[in-house]
ZAMARGU-4260 file (C-alpha; in steps of 0.2 Angstrom, whole numbers, plus 5000, padded with zeros to 4 digits):
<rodrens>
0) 5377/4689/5117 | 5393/4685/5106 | 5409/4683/5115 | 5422/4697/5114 | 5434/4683/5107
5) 5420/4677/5094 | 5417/4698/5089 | 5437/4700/5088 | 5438/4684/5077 | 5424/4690/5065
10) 5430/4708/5064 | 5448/4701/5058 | 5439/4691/5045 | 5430/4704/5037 | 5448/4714/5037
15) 5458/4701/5030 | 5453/4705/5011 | 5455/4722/5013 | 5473/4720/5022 | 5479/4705/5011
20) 5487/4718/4999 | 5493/4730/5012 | 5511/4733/5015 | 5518/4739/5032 | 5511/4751/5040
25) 5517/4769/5034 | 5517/4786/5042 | 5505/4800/5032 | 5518/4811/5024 | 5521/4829/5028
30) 5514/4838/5010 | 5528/4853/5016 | 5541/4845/5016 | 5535/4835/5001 | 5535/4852/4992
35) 5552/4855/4997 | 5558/4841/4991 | 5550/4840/4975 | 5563/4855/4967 | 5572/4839/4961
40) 5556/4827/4955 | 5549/4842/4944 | 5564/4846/4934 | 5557/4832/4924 | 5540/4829/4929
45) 5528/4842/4925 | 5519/4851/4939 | 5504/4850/4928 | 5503/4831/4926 | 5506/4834/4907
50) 5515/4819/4899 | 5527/4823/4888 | 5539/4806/4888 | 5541/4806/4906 | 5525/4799/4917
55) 5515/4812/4924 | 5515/4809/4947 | 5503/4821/4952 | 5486/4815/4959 | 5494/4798/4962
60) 5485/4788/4978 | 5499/4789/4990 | 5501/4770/4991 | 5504/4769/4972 | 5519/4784/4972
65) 5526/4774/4990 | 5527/4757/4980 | 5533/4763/4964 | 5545/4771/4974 | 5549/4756/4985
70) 5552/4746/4967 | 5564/4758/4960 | 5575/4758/4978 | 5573/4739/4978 | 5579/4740/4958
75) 5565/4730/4954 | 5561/4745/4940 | 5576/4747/4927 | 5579/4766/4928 | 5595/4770/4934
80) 5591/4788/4938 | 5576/4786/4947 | 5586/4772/4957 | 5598/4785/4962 | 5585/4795/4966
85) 5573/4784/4979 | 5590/4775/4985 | 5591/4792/4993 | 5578/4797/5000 | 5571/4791/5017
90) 5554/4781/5019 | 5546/4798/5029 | 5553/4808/5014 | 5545/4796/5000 | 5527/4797/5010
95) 5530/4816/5010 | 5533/4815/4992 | 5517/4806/4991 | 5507/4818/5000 | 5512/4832/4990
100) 5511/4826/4973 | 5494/4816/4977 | 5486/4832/4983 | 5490/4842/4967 | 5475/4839/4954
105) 5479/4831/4937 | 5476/4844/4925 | 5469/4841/4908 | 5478/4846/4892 | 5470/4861/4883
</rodrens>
């Protein structure tokens, strides 16, 4: 019978991969208040995923919206408005965000 030190050490090993690209750990968003907040987000991006000049966000994993986000607030991305935009908003208010728009389906141009 294995050790519960030996089980502990292979279990961490098997979780290492998948964890290496992990950031910290986030809260799930609220979708509500991701829809409340998205008035601003959908003056430009369409609700319907359409792109039109400006990148579509809906059906987005939520860890790709949270670090797309995290790289405008950290100005790591060049776009002045969408820095303006993350530098404001809280990291429970981004992951809301991210529930929202990754729970709307990408709809496909008719």
């Amino acid at each position: 019978m294995r050790s519960r030190t030996a089980i502990a050490v292979a279990v961490a090993a098997l979780a290492a991969p998948a964890m290496a690209g992990a950031g910290p750990a986030r809260a799930e968003g609220d979708k509500a208040l991701g829809e409340y907040l998205s008035s601003e987000c959908v003056t430009c991006h369409q609700i319907t995923g359409h792109y039109e000049g400006i990148p579509p966000i809906v059906g987005w994993p939520d860890a790709t919206f949270i670090a797309i986000m995290d790289e405008y607030r950290s100005k790591k991305r060049s776009n002045p408005i969408m820095q303006t935009i993350a530098g404001r908003l809280s990291a429970a208010e981004v992951a809301s965000l991210a529930a929202y728009f990754g729970s709307l389906p990408h709809q496909q141009a008719k």
